[in-house]
C-alpha positions in Angstrom: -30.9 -62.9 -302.0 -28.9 -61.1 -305.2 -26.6 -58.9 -304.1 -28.3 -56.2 -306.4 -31.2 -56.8 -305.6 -33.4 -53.3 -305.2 -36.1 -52.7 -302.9 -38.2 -49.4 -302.2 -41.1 -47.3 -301.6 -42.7 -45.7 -304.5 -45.7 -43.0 -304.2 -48.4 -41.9 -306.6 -49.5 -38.6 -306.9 -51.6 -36.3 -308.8 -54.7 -34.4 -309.2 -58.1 -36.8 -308.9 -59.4 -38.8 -311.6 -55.9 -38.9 -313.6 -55.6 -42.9 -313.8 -53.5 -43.8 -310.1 -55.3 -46.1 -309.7 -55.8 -47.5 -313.3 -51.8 -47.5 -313.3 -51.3 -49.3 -309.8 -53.6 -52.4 -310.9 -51.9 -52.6 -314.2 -48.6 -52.6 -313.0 -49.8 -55.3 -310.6 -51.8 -57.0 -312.6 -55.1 -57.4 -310.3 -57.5 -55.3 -309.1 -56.8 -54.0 -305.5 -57.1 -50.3 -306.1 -60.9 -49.2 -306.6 -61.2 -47.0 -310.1 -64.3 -45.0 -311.1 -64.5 -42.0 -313.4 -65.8 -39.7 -310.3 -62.8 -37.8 -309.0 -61.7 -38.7 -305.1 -62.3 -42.4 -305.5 -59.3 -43.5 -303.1 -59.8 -42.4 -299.6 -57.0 -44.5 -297.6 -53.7 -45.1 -298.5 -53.4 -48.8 -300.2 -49.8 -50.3 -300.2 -49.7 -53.0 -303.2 -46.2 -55.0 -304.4 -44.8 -55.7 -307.6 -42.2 -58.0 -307.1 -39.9 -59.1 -310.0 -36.1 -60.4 -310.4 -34.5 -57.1 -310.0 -36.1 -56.1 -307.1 -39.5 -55.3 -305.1 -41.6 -52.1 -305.5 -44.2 -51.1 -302.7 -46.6 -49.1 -304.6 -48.4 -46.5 -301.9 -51.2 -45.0 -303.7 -52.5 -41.7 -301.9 -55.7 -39.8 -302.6 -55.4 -37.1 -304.6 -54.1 -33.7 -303.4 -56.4 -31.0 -304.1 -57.6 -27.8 -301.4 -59.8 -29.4 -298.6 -63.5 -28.5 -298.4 -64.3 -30.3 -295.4 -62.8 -32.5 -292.4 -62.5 -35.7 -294.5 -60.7 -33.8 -297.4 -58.4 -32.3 -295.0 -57.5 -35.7 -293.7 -57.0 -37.1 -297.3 -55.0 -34.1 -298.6 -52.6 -34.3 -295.1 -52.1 -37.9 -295.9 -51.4 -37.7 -299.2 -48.3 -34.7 -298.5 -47.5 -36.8 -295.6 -45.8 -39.8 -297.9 -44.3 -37.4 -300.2 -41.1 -37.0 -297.5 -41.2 -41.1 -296.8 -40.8 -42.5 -299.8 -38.0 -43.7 -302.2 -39.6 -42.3 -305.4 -42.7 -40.0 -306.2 -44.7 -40.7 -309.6 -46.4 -37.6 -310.7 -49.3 -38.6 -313.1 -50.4 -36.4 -315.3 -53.1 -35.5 -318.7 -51.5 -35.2 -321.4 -51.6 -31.9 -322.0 -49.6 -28.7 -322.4 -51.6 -26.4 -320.0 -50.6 -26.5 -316.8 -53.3 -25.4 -314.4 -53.8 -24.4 -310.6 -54.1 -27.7 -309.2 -50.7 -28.7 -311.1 -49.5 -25.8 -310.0 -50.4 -26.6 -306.6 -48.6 -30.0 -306.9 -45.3 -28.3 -308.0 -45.8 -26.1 -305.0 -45.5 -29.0 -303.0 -43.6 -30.5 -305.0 -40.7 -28.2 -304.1 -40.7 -28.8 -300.8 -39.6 -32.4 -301.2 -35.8 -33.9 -301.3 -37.4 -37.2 -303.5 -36.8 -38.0 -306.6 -39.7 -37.4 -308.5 -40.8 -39.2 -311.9 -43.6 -37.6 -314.4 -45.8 -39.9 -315.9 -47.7 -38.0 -318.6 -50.7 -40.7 -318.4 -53.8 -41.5 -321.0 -50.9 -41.6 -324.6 -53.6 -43.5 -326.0 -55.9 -41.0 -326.1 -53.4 -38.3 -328.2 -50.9 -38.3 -331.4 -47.4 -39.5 -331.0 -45.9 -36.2 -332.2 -47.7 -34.1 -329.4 -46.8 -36.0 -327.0 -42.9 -33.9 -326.7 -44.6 -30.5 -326.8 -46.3 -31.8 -323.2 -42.9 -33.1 -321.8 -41.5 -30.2 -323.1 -44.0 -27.8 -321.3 -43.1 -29.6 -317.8 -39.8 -30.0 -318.1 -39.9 -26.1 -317.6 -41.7 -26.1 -314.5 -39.6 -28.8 -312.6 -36.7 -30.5 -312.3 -38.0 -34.3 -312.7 -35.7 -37.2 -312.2 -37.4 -38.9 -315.2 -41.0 -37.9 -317.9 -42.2 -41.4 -319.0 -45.1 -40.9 -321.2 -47.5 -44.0 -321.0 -50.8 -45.3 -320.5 -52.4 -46.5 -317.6 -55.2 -48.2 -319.7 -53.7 -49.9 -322.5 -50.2 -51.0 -321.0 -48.2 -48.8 -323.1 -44.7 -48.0 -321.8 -45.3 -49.4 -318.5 -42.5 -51.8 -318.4 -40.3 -48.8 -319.5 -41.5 -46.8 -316.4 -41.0 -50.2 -313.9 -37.4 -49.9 -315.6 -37.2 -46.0 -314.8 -38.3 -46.8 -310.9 -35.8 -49.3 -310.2 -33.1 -46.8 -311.3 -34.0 -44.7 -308.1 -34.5 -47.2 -306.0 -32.0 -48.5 -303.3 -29.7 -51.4 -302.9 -31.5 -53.9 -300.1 -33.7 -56.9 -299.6 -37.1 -57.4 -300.6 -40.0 -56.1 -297.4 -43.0 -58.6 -298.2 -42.6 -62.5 -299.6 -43.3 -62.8 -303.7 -46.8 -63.6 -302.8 -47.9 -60.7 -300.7 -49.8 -58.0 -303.6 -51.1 -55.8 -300.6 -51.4 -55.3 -297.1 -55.0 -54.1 -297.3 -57.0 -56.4 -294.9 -59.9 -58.8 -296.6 -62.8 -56.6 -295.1 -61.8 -52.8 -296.2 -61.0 -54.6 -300.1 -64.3 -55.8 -299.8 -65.3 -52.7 -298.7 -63.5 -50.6 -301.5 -65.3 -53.0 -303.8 -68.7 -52.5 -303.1 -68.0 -48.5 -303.2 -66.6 -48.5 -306.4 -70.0 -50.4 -307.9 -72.3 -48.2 -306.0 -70.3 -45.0 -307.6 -70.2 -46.7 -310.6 -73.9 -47.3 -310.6 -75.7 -43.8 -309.1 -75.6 -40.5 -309.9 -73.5 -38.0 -310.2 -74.6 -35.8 -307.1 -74.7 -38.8 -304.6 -71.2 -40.4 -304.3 -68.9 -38.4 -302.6 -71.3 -38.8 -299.6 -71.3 -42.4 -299.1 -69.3 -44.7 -297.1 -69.3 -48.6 -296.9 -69.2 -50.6 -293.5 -68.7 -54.3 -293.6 -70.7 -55.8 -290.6 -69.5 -59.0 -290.9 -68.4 -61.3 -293.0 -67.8 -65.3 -292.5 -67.3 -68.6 -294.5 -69.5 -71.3 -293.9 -69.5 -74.2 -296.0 -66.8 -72.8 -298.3 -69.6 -69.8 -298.9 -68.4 -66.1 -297.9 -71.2 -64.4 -296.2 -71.5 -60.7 -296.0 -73.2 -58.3 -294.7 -72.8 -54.8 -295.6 -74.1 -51.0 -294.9 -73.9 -48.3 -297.6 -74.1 -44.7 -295.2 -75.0 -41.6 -297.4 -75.4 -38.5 -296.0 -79.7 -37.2 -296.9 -82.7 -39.4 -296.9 -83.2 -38.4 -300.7 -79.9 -40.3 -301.3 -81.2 -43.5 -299.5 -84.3 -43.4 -301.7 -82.1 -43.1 -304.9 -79.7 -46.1 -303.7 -82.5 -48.5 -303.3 -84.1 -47.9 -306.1 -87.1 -48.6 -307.7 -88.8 -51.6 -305.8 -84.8 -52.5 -304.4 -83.8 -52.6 -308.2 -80.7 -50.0 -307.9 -79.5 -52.1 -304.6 -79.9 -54.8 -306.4 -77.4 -54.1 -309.1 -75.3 -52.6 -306.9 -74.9 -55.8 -304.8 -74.7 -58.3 -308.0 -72.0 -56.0 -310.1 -70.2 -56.1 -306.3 -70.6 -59.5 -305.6 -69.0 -60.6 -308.7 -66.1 -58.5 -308.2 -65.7 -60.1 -304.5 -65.9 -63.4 -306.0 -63.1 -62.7 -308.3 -61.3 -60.5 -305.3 -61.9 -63.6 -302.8 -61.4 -66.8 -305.3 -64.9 -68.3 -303.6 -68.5 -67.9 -303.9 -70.0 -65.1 -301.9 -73.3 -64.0 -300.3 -73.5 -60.1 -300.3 -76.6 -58.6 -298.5 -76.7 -54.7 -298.7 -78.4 -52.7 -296.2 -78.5 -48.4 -297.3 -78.6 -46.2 -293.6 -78.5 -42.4 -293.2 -76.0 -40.5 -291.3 -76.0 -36.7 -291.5 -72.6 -34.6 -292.5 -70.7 -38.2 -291.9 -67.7 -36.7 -293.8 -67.3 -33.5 -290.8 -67.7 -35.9 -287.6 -64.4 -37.0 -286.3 -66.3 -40.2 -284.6 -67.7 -41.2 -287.6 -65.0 -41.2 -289.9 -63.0 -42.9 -287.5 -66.1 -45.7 -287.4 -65.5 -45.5 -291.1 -62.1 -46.1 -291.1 -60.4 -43.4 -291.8 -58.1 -43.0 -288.9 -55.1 -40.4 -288.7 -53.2 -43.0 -286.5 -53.4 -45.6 -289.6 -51.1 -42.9 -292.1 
């Protein structure tokens, strides 16, 4: 191994729905990270590598921090501060924007209680005029003391290798934690999983998707097809109505728009079938969020 060759832990942070996600498969460069435009999409921490000549990043993506409503946004909010101590470098994503509000605020808070090195992405460049952009650095630059303010875009690509660049300078001096083929440690099944939720938010309404879950009850190959078997768990029986659909026709779409992503995910053909079951106030049970996999011991 090179003698200078950089290895480290890198953390994304930031309010929900700012593009972590978006960012994290771009700088990867395949999907593993579910995206939707509903805020609190990512749920468990997902570890992804990008591993290039001068060293090896491990990427943890937390959910967003943001004050906890209920047991499972408790949970997501007390793993998401929990990284912030553990890793090598913090990214800070934010919109690019010159008003900082309370849930920034409430990141700085944090924020301040951290020895890390923390880098500001000001995300979504695309979407604004390149003279703006320094009155929004400018703005933050008063608020903290940031290592680095990379302004890029999550979406389009631009100025991502300058912020891979802007990483490796914080990162330390030591060799390489997965093989160049690993992407992430995520196992098969909760990918799979993470997949199917991201259609099914993608596909329903508004009001539904914070209360549904995905199990996987199995899945095997035979005769080089992948057979699944999935349950979506919402929360009322109104919801179940609403995921099914018209004669099955919303299940439907749910499972072909998944199934093609799992295809891609899996590099084989796949069988989906989608079952839709109700479980009352999942998201405040200890024992069912633990069936769902969201388990403190796992942070």
């Amino acid at each position: 191994m090179e003698e200078n060759f950089k290895s480290g832990f890198v953390t994304l942070i930031g309010r929900p729905n700012v593009g972590k996600s978006t960012l994290m498969n771009h700088l990867i460069g395949q999907k593993i990270a579910i995206t939707s435009n509903k805020p609190q999409t990512t749920r468990n921490r997902i570890q992804t590598v990008l591993t290039t000549e001068e060293g090896q990043i491990v990427f943890v993506d937390t959910p967003g921090i943001h004050k906890a409503k209920n047991k499972l946004g408790a949970y997501m909010v007390n793993v998401a501060e929990k990284t912030l101590n553990e890793v090598d470098v913090i990214l800070w994503l934010v919109e690019p924007s010159t008003f900082i509000g309370a849930g920034e605020q409430h990141i700085i808070q944090r924020l301040q209680k951290v020895r890390t090195p923390v880098i500001l992405v000001i995300n979504k460049i695309d979407m604004v005029k390149r003279e703006v952009i320094l009155t929004f650095i400018d703005a933050y630059r008063k608020v903290y003391d940031f290592a680095a303010i990379v302004p890029a875009s999550a979406r389009s690509g631009d100025n991502t290798d300058e912020l891979v660049k802007v990483i490796f300078q914080y990162l330390p001096y030591g060799p390489q934690f997965y093989d160049e083929d690993t992407v992430t440690d995520q196992p098969e099944r909760q990918i799979v999983a993470e997949l199917i939720r991201e259609k099914a938010l993608y596909c329903l309404q508004e009001e539904i998707p914070h209360g549904i879950a995905v199990a996987i009850d199995s899945m095997k190959m035979q005769k080089k097809v992948m057979h699944i078997d999935a349950t979506i768990i919402c929360e009322r029986d109104s919801h179940k109505g609403i995921i099914i659909g018209k004669q099955g026709s919303m299940l439907k779409k749910i499972g072909s728009t998944a199934r093609y992503e799992i295809e891609r995910f899996l590099d084989c053909r796949v069988n989906l079938k989608l079952w839709v079951k109700v479980q009352k106030n999942w998201r405040d049970s200890d024992f069912l969020m633990k069936n769902f996999g969201y388990r403190e011991e796992k942070i």
